[in-house]
Structures are given as structure tokens and as C-alpha cells.
N, CA, C and O atoms as a Tripos MOL2 file, in Angstrom:
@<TRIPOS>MOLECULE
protein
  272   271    68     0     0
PROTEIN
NO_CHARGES

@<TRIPOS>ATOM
      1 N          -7.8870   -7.7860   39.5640 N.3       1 UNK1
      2 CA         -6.8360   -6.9630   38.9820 C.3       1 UNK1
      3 C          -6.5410   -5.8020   39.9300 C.2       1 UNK1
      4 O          -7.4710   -5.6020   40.7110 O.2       1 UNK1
      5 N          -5.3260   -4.8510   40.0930 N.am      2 UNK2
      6 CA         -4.8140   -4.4380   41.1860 C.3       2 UNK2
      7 C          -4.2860   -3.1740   40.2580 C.2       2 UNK2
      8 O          -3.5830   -3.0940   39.2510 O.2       2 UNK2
      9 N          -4.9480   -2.2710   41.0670 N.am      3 UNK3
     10 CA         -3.9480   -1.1320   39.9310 C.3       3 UNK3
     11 C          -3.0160   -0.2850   40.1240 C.2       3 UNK3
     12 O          -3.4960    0.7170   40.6550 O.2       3 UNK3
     13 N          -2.0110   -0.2010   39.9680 N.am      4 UNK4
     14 CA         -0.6700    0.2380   40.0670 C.3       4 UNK4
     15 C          -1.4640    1.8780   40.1280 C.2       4 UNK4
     16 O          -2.3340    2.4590   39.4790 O.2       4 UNK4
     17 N          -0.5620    2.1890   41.3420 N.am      5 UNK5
     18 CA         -1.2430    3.8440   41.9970 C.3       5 UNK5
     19 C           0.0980    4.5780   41.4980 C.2       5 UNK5
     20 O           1.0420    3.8210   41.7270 O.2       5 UNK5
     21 N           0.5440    5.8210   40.8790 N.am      6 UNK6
     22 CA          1.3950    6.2480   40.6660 C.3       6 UNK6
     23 C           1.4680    7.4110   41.4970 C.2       6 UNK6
     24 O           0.5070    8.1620   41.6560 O.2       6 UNK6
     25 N           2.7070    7.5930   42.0860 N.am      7 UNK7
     26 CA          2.9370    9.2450   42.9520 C.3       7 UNK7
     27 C           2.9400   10.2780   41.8160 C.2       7 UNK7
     28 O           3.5630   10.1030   40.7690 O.2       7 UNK7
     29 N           2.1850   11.3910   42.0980 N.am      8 UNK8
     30 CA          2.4330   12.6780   41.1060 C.3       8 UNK8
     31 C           3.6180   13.7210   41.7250 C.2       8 UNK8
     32 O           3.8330   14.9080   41.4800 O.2       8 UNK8
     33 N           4.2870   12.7710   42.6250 N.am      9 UNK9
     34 CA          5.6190   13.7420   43.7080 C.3       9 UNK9
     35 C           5.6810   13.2790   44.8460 C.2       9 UNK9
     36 O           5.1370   12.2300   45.1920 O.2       9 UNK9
     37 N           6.3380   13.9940   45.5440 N.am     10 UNK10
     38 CA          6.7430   13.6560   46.8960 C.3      10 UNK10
     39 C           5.6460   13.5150   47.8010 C.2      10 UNK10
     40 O           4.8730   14.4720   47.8520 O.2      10 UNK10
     41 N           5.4040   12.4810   48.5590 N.am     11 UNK11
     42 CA          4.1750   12.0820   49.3120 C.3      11 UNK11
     43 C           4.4140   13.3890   50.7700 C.2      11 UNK11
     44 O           3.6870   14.1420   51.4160 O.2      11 UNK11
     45 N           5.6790   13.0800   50.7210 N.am     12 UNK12
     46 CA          6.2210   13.8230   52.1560 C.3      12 UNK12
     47 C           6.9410   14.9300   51.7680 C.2      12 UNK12
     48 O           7.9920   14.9100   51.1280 O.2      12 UNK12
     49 N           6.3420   15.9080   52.1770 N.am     13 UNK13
     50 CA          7.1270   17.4710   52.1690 C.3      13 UNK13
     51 C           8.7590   17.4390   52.0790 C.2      13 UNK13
     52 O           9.2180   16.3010   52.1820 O.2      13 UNK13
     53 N           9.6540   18.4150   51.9170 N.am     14 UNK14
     54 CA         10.9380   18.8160   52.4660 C.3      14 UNK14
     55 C          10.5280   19.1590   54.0770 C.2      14 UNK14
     56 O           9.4900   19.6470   54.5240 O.2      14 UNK14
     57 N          11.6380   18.7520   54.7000 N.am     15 UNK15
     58 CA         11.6920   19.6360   56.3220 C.3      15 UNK15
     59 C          11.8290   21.0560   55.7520 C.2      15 UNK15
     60 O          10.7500   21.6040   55.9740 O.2      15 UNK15
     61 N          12.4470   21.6920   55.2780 N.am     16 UNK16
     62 CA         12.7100   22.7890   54.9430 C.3      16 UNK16
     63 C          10.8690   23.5830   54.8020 C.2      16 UNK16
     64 O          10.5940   24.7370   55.1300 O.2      16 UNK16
     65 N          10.3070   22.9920   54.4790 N.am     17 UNK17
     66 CA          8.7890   23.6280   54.0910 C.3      17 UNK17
     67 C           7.8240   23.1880   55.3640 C.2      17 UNK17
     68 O           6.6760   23.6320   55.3740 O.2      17 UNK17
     69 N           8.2180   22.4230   56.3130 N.am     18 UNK18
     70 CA          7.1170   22.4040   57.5690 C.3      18 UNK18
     71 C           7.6060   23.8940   58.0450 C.2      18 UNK18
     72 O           8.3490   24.8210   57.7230 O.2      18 UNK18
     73 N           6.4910   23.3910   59.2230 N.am     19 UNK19
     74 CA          6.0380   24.6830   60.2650 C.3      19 UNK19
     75 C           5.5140   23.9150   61.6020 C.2      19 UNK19
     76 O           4.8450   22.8820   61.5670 O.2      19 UNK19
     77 N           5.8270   24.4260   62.5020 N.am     20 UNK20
     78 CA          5.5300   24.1750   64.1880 C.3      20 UNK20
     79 C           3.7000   23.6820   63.7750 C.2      20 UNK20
     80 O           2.9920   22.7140   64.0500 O.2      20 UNK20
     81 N           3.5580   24.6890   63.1590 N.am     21 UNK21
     82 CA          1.8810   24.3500   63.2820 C.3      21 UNK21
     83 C           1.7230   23.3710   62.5490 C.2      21 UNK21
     84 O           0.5930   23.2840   63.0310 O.2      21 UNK21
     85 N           1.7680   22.3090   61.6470 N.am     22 UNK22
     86 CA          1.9200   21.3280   61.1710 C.3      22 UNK22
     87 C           1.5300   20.4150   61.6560 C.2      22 UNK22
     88 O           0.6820   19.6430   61.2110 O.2      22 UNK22
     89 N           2.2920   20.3520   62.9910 N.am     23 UNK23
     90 CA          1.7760   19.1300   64.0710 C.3      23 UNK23
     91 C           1.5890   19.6030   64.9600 C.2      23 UNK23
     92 O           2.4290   19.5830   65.8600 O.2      23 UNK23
     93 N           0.4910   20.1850   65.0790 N.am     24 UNK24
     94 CA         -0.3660   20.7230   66.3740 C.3      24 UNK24
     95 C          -1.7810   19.6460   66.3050 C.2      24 UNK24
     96 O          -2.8030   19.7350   66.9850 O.2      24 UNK24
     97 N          -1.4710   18.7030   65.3270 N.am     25 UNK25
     98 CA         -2.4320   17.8360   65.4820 C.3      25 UNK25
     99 C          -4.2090   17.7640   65.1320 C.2      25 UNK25
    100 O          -5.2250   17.2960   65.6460 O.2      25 UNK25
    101 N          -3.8940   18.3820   64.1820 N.am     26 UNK26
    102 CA         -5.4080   18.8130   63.3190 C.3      26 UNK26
    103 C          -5.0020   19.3310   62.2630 C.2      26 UNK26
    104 O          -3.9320   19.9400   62.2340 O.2      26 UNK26
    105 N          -5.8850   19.1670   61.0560 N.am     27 UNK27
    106 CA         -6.2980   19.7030   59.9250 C.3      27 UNK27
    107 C          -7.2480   20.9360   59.8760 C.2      27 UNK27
    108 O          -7.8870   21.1660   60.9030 O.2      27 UNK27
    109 N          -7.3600   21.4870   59.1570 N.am     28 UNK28
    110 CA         -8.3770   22.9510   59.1630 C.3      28 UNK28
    111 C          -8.8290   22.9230   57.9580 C.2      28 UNK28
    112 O          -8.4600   23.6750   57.0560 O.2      28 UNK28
    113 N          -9.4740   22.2450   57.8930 N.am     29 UNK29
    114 CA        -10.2260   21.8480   56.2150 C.3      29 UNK29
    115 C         -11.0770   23.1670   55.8760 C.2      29 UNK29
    116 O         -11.0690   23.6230   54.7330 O.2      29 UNK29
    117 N         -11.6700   23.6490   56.7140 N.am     30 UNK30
    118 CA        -12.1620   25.0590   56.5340 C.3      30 UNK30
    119 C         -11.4920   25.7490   55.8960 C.2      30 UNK30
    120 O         -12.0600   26.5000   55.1030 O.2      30 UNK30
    121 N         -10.3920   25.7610   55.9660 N.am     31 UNK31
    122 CA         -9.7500   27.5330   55.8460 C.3      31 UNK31
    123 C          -8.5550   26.1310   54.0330 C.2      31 UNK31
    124 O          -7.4000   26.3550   53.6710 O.2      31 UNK31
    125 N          -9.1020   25.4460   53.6940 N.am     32 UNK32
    126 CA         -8.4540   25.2630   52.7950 C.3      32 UNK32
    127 C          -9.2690   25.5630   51.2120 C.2      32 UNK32
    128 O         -10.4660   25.7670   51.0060 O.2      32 UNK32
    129 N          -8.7230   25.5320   50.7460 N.am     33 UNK33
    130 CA         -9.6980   25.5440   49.2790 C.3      33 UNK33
    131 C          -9.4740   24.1340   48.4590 C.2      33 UNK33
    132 O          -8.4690   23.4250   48.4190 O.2      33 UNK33
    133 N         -10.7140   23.9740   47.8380 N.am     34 UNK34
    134 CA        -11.2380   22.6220   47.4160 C.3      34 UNK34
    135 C          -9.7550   21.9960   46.9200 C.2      34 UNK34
    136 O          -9.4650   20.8720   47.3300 O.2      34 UNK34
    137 N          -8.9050   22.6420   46.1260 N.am     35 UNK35
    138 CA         -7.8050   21.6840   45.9680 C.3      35 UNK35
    139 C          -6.8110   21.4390   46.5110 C.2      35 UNK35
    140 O          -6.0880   20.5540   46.0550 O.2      35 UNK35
    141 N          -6.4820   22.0980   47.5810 N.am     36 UNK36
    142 CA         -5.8710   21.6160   48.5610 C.3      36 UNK36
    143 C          -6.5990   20.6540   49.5770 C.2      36 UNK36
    144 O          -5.7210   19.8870   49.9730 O.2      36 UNK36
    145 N          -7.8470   20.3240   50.2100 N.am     37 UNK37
    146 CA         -8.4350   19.1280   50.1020 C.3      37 UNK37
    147 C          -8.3710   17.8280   49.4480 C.2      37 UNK37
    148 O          -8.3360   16.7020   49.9450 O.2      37 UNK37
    149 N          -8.3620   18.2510   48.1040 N.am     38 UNK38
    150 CA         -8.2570   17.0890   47.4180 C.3      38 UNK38
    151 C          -7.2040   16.5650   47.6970 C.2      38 UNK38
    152 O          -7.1410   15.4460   48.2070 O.2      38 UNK38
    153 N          -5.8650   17.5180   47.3180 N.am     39 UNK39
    154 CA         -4.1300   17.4060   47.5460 C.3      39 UNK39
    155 C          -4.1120   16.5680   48.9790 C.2      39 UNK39
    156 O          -3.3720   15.5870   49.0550 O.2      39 UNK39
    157 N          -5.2000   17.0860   50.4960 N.am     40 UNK40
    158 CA         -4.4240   16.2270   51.0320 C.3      40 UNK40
    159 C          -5.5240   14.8810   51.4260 C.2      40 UNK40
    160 O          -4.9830   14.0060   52.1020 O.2      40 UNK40
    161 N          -6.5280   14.7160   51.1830 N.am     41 UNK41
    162 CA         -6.8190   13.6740   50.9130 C.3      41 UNK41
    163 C          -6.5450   12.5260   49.9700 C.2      41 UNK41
    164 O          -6.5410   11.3840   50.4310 O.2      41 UNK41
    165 N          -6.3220   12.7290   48.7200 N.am     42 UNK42
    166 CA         -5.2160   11.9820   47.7960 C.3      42 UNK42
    167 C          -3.9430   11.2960   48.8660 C.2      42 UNK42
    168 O          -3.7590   10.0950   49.0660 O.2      42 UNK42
    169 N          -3.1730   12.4350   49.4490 N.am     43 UNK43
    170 CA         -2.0880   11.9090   50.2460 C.3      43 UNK43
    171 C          -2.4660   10.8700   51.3110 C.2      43 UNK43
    172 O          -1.7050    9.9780   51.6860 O.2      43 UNK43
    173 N          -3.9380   11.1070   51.8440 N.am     44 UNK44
    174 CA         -3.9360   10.3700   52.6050 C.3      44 UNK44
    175 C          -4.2190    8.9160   52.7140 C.2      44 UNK44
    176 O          -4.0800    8.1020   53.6280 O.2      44 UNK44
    177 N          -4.8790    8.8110   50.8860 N.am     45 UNK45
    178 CA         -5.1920    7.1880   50.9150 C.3      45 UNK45
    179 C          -4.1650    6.8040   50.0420 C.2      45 UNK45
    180 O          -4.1080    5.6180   49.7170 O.2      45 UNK45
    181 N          -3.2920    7.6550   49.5780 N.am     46 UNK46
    182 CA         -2.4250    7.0600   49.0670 C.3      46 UNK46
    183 C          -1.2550    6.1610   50.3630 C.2      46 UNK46
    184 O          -0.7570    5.0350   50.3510 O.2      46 UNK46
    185 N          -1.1700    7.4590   51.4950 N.am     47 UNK47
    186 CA         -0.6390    6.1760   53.0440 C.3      47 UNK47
    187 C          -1.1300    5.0830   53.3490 C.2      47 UNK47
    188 O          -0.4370    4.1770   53.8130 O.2      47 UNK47
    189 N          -2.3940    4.9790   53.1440 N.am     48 UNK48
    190 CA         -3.4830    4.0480   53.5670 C.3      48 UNK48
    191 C          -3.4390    2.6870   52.9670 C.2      48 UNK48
    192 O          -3.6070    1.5540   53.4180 O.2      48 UNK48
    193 N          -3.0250    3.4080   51.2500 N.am     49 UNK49
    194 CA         -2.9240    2.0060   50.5050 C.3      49 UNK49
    195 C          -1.6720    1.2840   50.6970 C.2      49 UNK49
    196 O          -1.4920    0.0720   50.8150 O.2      49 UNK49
    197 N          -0.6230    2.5030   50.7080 N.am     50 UNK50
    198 CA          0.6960    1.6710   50.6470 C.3      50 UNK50
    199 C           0.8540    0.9730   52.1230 C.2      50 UNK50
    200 O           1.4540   -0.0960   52.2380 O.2      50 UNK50
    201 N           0.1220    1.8280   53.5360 N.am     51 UNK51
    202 CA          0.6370    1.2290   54.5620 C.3      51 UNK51
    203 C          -0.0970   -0.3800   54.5690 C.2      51 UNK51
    204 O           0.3430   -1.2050   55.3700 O.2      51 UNK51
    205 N          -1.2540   -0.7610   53.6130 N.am     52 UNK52
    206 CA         -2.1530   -1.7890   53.8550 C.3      52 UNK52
    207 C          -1.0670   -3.0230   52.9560 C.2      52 UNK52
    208 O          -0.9580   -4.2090   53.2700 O.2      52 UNK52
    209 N          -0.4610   -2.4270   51.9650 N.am     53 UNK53
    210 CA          0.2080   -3.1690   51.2610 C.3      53 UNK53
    211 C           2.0070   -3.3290   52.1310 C.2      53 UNK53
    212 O           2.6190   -4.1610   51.4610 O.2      53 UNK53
    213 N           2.5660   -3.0140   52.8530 N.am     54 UNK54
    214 CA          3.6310   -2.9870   53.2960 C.3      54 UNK54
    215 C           2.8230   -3.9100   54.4470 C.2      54 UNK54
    216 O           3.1750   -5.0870   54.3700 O.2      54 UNK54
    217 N           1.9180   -3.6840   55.3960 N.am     55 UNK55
    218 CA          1.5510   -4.6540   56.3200 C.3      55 UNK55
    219 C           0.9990   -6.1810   55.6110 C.2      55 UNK55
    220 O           0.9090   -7.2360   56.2380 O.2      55 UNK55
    221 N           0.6100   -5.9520   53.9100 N.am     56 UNK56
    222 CA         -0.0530   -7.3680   54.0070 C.3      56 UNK56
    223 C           1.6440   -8.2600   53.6510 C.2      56 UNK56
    224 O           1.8700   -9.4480   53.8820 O.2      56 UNK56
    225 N           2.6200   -7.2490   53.0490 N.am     57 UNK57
    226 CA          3.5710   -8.1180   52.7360 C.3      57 UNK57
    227 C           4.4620   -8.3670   53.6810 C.2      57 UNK57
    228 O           5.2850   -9.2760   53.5680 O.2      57 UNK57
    229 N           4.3760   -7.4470   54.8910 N.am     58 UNK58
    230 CA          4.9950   -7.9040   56.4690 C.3      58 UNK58
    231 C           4.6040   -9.1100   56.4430 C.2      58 UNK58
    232 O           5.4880   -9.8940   56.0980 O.2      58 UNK58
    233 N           3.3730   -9.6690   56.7320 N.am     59 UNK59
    234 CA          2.6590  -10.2200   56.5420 C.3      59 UNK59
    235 C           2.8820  -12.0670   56.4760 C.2      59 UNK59
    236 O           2.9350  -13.0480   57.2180 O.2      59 UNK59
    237 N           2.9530  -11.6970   55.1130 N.am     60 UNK60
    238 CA          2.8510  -13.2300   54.2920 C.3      60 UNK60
    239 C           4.8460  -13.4480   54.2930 C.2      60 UNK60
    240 O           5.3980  -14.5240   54.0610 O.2      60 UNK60
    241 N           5.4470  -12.3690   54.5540 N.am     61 UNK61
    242 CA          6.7470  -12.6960   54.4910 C.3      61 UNK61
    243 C           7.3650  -13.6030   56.1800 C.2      61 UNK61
    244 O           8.2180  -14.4840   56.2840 O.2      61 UNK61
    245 N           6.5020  -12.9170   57.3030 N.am     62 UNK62
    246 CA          6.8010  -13.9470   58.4680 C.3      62 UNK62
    247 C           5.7170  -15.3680   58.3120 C.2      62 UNK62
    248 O           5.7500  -16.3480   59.0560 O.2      62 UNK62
    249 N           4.9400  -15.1980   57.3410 N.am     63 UNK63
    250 CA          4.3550  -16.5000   57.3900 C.3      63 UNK63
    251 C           5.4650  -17.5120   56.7530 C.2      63 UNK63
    252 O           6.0160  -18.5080   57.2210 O.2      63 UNK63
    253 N           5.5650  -16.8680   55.5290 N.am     64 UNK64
    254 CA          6.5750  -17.7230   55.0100 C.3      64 UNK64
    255 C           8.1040  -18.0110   55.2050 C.2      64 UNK64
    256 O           8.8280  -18.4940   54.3350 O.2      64 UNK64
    257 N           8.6050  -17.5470   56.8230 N.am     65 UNK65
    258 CA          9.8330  -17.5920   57.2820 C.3      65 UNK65
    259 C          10.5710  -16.2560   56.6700 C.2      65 UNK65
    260 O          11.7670  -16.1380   56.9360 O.2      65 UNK65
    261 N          10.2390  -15.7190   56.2450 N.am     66 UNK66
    262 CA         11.2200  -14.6730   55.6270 C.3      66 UNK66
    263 C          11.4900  -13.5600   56.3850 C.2      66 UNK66
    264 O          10.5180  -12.8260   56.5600 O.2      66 UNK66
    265 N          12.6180  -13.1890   56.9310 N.am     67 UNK67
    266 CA         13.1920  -11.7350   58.2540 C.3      67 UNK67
    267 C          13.9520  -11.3260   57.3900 C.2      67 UNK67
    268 O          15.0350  -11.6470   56.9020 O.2      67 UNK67
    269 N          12.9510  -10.3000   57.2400 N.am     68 UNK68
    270 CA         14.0730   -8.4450   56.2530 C.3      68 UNK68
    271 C          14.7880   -7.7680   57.3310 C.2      68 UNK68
    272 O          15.4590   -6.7640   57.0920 O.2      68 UNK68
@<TRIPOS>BOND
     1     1     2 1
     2     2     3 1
     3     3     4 2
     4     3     5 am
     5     5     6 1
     6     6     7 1
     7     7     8 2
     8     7     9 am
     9     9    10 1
    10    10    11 1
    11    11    12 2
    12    11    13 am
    13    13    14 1
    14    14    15 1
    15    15    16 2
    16    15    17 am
    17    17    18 1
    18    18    19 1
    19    19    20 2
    20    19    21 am
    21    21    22 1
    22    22    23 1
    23    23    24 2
    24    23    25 am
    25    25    26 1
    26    26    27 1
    27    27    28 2
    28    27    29 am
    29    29    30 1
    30    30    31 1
    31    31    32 2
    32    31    33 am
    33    33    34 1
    34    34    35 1
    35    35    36 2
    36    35    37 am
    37    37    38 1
    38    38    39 1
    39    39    40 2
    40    39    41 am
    41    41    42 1
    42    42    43 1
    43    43    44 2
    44    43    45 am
    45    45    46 1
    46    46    47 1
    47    47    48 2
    48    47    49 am
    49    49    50 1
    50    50    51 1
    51    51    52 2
    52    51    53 am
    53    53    54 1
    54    54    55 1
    55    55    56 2
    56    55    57 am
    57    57    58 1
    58    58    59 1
    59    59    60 2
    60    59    61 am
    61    61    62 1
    62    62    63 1
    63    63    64 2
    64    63    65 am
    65    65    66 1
    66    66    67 1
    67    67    68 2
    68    67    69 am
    69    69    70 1
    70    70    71 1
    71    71    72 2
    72    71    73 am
    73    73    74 1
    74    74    75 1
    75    75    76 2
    76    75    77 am
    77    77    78 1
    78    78    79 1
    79    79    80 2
    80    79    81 am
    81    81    82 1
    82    82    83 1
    83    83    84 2
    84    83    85 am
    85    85    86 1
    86    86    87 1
    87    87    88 2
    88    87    89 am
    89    89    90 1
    90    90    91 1
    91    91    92 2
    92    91    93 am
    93    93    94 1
    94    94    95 1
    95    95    96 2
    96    95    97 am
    97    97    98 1
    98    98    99 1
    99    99   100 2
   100    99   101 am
   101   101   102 1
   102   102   103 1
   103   103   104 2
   104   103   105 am
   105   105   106 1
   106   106   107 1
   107   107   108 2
   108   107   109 am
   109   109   110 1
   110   110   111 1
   111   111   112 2
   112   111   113 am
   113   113   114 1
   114   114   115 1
   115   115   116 2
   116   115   117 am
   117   117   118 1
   118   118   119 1
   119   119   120 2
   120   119   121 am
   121   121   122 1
   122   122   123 1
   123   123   124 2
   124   123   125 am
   125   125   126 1
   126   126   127 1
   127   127   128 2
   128   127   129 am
   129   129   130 1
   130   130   131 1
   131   131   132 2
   132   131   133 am
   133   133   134 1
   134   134   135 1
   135   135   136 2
   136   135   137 am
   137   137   138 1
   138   138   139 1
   139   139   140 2
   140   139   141 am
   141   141   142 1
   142   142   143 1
   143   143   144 2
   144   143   145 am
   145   145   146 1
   146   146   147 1
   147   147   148 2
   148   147   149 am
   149   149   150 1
   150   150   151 1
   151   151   152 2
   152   151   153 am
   153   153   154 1
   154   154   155 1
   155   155   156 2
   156   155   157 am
   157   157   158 1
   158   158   159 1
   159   159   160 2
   160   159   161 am
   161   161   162 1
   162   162   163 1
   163   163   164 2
   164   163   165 am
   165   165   166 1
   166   166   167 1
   167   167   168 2
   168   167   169 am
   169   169   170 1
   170   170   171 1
   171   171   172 2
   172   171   173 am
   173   173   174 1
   174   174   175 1
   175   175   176 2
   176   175   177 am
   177   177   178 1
   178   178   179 1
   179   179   180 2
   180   179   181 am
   181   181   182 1
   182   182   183 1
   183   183   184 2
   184   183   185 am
   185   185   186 1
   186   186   187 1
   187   187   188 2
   188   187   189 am
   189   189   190 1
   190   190   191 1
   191   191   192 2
   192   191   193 am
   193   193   194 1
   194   194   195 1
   195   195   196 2
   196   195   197 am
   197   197   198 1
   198   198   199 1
   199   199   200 2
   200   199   201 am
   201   201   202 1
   202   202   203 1
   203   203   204 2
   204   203   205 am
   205   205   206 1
   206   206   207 1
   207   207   208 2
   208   207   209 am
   209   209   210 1
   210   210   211 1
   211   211   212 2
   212   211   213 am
   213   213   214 1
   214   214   215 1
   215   215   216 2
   216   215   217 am
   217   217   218 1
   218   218   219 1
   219   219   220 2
   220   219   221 am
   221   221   222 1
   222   222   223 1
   223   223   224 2
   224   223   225 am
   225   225   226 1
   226   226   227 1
   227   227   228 2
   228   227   229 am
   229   229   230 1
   230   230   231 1
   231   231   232 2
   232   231   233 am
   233   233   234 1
   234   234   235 1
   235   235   236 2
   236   235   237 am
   237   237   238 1
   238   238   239 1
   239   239   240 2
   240   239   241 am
   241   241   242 1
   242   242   243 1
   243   243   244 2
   244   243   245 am
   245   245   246 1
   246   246   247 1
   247   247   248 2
   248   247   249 am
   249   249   250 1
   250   250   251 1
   251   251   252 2
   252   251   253 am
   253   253   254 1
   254   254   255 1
   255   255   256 2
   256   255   257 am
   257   257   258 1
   258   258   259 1
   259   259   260 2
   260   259   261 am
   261   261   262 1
   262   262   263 1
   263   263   264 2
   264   263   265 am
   265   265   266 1
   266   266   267 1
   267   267   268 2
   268   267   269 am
   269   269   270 1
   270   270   271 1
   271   271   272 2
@<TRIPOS>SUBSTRUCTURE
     1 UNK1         2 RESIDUE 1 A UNK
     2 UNK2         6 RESIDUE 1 A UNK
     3 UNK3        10 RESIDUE 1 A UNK
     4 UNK4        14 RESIDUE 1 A UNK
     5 UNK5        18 RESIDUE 1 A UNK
     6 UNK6        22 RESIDUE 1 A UNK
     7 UNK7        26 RESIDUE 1 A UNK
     8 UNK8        30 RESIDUE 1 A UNK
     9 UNK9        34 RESIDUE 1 A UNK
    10 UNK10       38 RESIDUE 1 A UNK
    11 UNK11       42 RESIDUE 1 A UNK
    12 UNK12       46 RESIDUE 1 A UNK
    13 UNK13       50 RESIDUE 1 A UNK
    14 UNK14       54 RESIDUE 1 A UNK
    15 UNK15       58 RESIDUE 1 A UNK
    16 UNK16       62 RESIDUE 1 A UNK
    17 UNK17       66 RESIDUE 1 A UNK
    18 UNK18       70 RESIDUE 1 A UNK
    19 UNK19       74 RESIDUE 1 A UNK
    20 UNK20       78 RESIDUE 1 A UNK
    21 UNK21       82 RESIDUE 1 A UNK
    22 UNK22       86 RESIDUE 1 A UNK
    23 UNK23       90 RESIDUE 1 A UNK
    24 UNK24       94 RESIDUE 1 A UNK
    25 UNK25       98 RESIDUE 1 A UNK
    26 UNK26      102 RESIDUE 1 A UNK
    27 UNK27      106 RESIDUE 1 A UNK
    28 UNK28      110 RESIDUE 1 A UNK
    29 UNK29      114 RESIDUE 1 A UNK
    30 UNK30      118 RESIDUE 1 A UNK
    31 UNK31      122 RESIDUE 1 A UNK
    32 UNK32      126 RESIDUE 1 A UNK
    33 UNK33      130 RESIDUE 1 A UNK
    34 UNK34      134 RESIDUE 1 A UNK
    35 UNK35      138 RESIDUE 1 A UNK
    36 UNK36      142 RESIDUE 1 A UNK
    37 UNK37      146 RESIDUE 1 A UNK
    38 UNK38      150 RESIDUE 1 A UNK
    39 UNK39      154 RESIDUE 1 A UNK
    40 UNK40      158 RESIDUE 1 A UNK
    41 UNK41      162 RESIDUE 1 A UNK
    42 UNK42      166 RESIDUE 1 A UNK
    43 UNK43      170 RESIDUE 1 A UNK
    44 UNK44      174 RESIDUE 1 A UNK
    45 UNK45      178 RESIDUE 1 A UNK
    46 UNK46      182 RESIDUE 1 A UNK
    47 UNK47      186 RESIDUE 1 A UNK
    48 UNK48      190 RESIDUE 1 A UNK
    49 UNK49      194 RESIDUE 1 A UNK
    50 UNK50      198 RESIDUE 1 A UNK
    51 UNK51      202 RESIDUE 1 A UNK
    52 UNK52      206 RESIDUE 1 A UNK
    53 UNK53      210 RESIDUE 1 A UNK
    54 UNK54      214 RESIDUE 1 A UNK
    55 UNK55      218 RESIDUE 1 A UNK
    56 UNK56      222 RESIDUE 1 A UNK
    57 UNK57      226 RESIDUE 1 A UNK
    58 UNK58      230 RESIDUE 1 A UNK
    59 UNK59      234 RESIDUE 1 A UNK
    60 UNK60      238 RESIDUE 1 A UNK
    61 UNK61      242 RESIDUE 1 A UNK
    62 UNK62      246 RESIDUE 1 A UNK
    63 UNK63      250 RESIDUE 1 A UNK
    64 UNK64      254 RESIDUE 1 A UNK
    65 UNK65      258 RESIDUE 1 A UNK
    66 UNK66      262 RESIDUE 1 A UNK
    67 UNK67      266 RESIDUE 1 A UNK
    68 UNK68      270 RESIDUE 1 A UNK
């Protein structure tokens, strides 16, 4: 059985709310507090799951002849 993951919002920010430092290519888990941790770990297996599920259905769709 497979369980339907629900978004509690936007996975991905507004542009309007980044910052240069954003992608300077690290996290600072230090300087966060426990729920913002959680906030972005949540985000991150929530990518993880959907990117595993978009690659398995890449997937089985060129097995089975199918071009989206």
C-alpha cells in the first residue's frame, strides 16, 4: 500500500522571498531552530519522493513506448 503524501503549501518559495545567500550552496542547520529543520527536511524528502516517483514513471512510460 502506497500513501498518498499531501503538500501543506508551496514546496518552492516565491522568487520574491529568496536571497543571494540562498544559493551559496549550504545549509546552516546551526543557526536554525528545531522547526525550521524539520520545515526543511520535510521539503527535502518530500523532492526525494516525488523526484523517485516522476523517474520511476519516466521510466515504465519509455518502456512501454510512451513519449510525453
Amino acid at each position: 500500500m502506497q500513501e498518498k503524501i499531501e503538500s501543506n503549501g508551496p514546496v518552492i518559495p516565491s522568487f520574491e522571498e529568496l536571497r543571494p545567500e540562498d544559493f551559496d550552496g549550504h545549509t546552516d542547520f546551526a543557526a536554525m531552530s528545531p522547526e525550521q529543520r524539520l520545515n526543511w527536511l520535510s521539503a527535502a524528502a518530500r523532492f526525494v519522493h516525488f523526484a523517485r516517483e516522476n523517474r520511476s514513471a519516466a521510466t515504465n512510460n519509455e518502456e512501454a513506448g510512451i513519449i510525453e
